[in-house]
C-alpha positions as CSV (number, residue, x, y, z in Angstrom):
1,X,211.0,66.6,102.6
2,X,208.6,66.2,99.8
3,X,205.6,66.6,101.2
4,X,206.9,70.3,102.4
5,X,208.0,71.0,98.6
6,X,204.3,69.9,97.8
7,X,202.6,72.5,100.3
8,X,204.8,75.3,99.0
9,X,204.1,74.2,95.6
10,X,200.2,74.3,96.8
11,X,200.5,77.9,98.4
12,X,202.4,79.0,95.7
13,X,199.7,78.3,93.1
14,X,197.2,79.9,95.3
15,X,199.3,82.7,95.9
16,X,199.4,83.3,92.4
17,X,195.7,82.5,91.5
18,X,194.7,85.1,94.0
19,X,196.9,87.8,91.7
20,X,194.9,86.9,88.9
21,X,191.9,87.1,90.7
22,X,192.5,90.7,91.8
23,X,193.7,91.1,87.8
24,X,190.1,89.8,86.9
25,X,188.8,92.3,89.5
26,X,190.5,95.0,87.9
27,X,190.3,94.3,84.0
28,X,186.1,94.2,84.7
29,X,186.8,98.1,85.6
30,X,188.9,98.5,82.5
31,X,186.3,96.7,80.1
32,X,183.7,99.0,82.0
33,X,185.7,102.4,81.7
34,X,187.0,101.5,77.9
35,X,190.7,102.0,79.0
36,X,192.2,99.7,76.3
37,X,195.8,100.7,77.4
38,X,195.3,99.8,80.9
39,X,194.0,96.3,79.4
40,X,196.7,95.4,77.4
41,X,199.2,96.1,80.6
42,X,196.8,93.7,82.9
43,X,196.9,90.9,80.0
44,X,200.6,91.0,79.9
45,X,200.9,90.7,83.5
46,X,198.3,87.2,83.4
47,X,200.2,85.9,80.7
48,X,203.5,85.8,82.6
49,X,201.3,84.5,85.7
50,X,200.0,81.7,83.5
51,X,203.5,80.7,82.8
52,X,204.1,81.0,86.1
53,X,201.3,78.3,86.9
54,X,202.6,75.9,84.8
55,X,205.9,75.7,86.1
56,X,204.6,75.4,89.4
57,X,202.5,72.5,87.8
58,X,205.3,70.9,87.0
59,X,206.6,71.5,90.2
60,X,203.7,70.1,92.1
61,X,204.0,66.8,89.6
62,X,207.4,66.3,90.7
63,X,206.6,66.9,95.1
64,X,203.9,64.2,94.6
65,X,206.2,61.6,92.2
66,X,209.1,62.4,95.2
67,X,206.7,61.7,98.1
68,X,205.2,58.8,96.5
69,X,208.3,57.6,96.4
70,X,209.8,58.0,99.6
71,X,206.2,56.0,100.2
72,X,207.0,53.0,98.7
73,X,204.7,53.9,95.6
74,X,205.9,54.1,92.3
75,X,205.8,57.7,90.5
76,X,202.1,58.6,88.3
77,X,202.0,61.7,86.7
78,X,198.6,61.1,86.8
79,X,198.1,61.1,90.5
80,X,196.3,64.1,91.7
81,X,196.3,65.8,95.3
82,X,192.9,63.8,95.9
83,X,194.9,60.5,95.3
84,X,198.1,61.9,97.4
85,X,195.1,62.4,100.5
86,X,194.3,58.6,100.1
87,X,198.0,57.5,101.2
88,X,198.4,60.0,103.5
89,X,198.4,58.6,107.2
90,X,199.2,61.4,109.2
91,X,196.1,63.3,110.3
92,X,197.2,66.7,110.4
93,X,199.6,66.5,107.4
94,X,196.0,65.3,105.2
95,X,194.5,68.2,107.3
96,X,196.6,70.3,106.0
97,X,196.9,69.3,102.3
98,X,193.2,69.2,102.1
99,X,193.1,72.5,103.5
100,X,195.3,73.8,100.9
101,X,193.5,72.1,98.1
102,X,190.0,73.6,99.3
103,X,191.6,76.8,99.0
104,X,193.2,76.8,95.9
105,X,189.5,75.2,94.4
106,X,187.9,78.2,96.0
107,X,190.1,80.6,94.4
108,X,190.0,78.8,90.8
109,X,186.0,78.8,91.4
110,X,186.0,82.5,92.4
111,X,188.4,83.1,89.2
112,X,186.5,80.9,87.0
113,X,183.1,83.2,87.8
114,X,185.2,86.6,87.5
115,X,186.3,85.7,84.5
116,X,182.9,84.7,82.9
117,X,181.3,88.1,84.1
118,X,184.8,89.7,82.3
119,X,183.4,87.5,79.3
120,X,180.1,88.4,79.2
121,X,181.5,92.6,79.5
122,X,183.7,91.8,76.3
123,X,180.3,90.3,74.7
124,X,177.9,93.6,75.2
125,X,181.0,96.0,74.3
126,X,181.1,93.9,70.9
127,X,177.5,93.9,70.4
128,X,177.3,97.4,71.1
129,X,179.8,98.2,68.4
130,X,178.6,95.7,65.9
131,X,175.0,98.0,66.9
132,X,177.0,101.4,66.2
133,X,178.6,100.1,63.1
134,X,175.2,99.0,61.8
135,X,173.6,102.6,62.8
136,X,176.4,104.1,60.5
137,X,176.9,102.0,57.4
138,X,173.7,100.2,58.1
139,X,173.3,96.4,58.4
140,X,174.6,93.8,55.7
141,X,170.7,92.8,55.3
142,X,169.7,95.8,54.7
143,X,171.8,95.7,51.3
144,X,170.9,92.8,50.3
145,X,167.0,93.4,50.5
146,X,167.2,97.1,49.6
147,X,170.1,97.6,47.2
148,X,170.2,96.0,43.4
149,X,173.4,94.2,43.9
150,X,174.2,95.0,40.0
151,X,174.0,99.0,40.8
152,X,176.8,98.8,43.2
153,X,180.6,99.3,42.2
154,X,182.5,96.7,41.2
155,X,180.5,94.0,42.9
156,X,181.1,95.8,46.6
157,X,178.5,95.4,48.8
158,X,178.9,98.3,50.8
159,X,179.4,101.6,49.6
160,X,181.0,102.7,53.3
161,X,184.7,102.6,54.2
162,X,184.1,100.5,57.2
163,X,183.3,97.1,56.8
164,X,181.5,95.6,60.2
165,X,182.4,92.2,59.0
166,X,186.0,92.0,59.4
């Protein structure tokens, strides 16, 4: 039956979004501890779970197009699980779908807020090497204001080997 394919499909997709939660979870330790190896391994992994989330996208659009049709409806890809709860009759099947649908939006919300905190980690370990950078080679203003730009070699700005700009 359809609607079964769609509630696998729904449990799979949390199922999956609760892995990248816990990956979230994990990469904020990384980002804190500076362990860029450890990153690298935890992006791979979420990159084949994205993939992951968009076959079972495609998978959900196909339960819903099937159940609509064994309906009577004819097949949107547009129609979302909201819609699907609008022509569902049966009480505890709607129960259930909702349930599942709550779940995977709590998930995705709980996701969504990990991964801004992650966000705002990669942010102040930026700054903080944009401020390092500027403590060595000093900051481009600096040049500008304090240097004659004719004294410096061949039109460089910077007499250091790093450049903070690139």
């Amino acid at each position: 039956m359809s609607f079964d394919a769609l509630m696998q499909t729904m449990t799979s997709l949390n199922e999956i979004h609760d892995t990248l939660l816990e990956l979230a979870e994990q990469k904020k330790d990384v980002l804190i501890h500076n362990q860029v190896e450890q990153l690298t391994q935890i992006v791979t992994r979420e990159n084949k779970l994205l993939k992951q989330i968009g076959e079972l996208d495609k998978a959900r659009i196909e339960a819903i197009g099937a159940f609509m049709m064994e309906k009577g409806y004819k097949p949107n890809p547009r129609v979302t699980v909201s819609d699907l709860t609008k022509i569902i009759f049966n009480v505890e099947d709607k129960k259930a779908l909702m349930d599942k649908q709550r779940e995977l939006k709590s998930t995705i919300q709980k996701l969504r807020e990990q991964n801004r905190l992650n966000q705002q980690l990669i942010e102040h370990s930026l700054a903080f090497i944009n401020y390092s950078l500027d403590l060595i080679v000093g900051p481009p203003e600096d040049e500008v204001i304090y240097q004659n730009p004719q004294q410096s070699p061949n039109g460089l700005k910077r007499s250091s080997m790093f450049d903070s700009r690139a």
